[in-house]
N, C-alpha and C positions, 0 to 999 in steps of 0.2 A: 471556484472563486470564493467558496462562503469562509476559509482561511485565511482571506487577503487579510480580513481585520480583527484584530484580537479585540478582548473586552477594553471598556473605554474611550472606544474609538480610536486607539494606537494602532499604525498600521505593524504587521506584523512583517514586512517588509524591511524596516527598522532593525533586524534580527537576524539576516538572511542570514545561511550557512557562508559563502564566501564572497569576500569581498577585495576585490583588484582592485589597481589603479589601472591597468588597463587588461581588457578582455578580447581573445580574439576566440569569434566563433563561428566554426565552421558546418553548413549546414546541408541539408539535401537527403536523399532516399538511395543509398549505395547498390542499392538492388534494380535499379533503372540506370545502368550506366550513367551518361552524361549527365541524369540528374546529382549524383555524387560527389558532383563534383568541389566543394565545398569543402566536404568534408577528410577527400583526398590531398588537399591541397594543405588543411588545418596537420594531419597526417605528417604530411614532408616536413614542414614547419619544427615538429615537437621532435620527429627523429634526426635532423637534420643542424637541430641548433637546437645552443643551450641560453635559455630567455631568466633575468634576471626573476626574483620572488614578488616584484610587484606587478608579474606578466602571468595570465593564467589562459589556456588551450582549452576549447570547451566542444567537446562532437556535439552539437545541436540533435545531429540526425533531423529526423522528421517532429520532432516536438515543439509542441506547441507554449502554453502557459507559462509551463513547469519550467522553461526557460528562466521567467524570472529571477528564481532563487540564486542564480549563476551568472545576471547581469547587476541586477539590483546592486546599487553603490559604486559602479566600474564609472571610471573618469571619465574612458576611452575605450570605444565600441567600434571593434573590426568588425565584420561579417562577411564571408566569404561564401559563395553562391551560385548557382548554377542558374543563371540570369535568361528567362524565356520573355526577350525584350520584341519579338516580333522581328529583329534581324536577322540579317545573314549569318549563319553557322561558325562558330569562330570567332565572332563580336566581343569585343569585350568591353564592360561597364565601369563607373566609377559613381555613387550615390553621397551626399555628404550634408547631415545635417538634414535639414527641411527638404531638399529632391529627396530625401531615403523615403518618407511618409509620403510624399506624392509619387514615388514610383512602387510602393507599396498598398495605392487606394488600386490598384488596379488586382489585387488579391492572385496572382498568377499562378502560385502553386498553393499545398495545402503549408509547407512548410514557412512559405512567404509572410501568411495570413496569420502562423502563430507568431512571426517576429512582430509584423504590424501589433498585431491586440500584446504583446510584451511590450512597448515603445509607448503606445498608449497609454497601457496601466501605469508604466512608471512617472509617465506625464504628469495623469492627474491624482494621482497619490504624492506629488511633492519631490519625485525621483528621478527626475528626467537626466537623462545621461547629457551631460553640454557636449560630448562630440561624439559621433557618430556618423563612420565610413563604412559601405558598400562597395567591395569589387566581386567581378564575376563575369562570367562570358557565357553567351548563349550555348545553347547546346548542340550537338550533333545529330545524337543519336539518346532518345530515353527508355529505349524498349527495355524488357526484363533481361537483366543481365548485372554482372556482377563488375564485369572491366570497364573501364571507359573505351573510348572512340578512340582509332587513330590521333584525330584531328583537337580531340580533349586534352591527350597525352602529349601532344606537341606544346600546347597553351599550357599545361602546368609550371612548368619553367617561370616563363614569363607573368604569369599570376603570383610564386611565391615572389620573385620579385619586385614587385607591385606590391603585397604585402608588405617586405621588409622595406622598400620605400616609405610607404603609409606609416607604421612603426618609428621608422629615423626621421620623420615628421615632427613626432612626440616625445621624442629624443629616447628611443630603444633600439641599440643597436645590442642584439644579439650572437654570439658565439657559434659561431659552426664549429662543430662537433670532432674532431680530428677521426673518430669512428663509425660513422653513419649508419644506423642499423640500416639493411636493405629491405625494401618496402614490395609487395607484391598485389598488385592490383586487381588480381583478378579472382581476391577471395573476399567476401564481408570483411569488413575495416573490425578488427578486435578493440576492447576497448583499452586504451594503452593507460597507463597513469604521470601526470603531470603534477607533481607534488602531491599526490594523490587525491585531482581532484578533476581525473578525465573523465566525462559522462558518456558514456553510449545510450 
C-alpha cells in the first residue's frame, strides 16, 4: 500500500497503467474447480467475441490489491464470480452498486476480500467506480481440481449470458467471433491477451 501515494500527496492512482470505459473481471482460484468459476466464464467471453477498445477482460485470479491498477478509472465494473452465498448449488447471483459492498462485508473467500479492500481503496482516494455489477452462482464442488462440475459447466452458458445482458445494459454489444478458438477446461486457464492487456 505505501505506493498508493506518490510525493505531494498525488495519488498515484491518477497514473494507473490502464484505463477502460468498461472493465469486465473475472475472478476465482482455477485449481478448486467450482471456485474458477469466474474466471472461465471471463475465458468464454474473450475467445468467443470480439469486444470494442473501450472494453478490457481482466483474469483477476485470486489477487488481491494489485487489482487496482486494472480497475482504477473503469466507468463500468463487471465482476464475475464464484458466489459462496450460503445457497443451494446452482444459485445464481446478481450484486449492483451498494448490495456489491454489503454482500462483500461478509468477506467469503480470500479472492472476495481483495475486491472489497479494491472498491474501498478507490472509494476513498476519490475513484469510486459509479457502476458496479456482480454475477455469479454458487458453487458445486471446490475441492482441488482443475475442471469445473457437471452442474458449473451447465451454468456457464447462462452466466455468459447474463454477462452480455449486463454489457447491452451500457450499451456494449459485442461480436461473436465467426472462429471461436476451442476452450478446454480441464487445464489451468493460460493467460490469453486482450489487447495485450490479459492478467493472469
Amino acid at each position: 500500500m505505501a505506493d498508493i501515494f506518490a510525493a505531494g500527496g498525488k495519488s498515484s492512482l491518477d497514473n494507473v497503467l490502464y484505463k477502460n470505459e468498461v472493465t469486465i473481471l473475472g475472478i476465482g482460484n482455477v485449481i478448486l474447480r467450482d471456485e474458477g468459476f469466474g474466471v472461465r466464464v471471463a475465458e468464454y467471453l474473450d475467445k468467443h467475441y470480439e469486444f470494442p477498445e473501450s472494453v478490457q477482460i481482466v483474469d483477476g485470479g485470486t489477487l488481491g490489491i494489485e487489482l487496482t491498477q486494472y480497475v482504477t478509472g473503469t466507468e463500468k465494473l463487471l465482476v464475475i464470480d464464484s458466489i459462496n452465498g450460503g445457497a443451494e448449488p446452482g444459485t445464481t447471483f446478481r450484486f449492483h452498486n451498494d448490495d456489491v459492498m454489503e454482500h462483500f462485508q461478509d468477506k467469503l473467500s480470500a479472492h472476495e476480500v481483495g475486491i472489497q479492500d479494491v472498491l474501498g481503496l478507490l472509494t476513498v482516494t476519490g475513484h469510486k467506480i459509479p457502476d458496479v455489477v456482480v454475477i455469479g452462482a454458487q458453487p458445486y464442488d471446490v475441492e482441488a481440481g482443475v475442471e469445473l462440475s457437471d452442474g458449473m459447466m451447465e451454468l456457464l452458458p447462462q452466466m455468459v449470458e447474463q454477462a452480455l445482458k449486463e454489457l447491452k445494459n451500457w450499451g456494449i454489444e459485442p461480436r461473436k467471433r465467426e472462429a471461436a478458438e476451442k476452450m478446454n477446461y480441464n487445464t489451468v486457464a493460460e493467460a490469453f491477451p486482450l489487447r495485450g492487456r490479459w492478467q493472469s
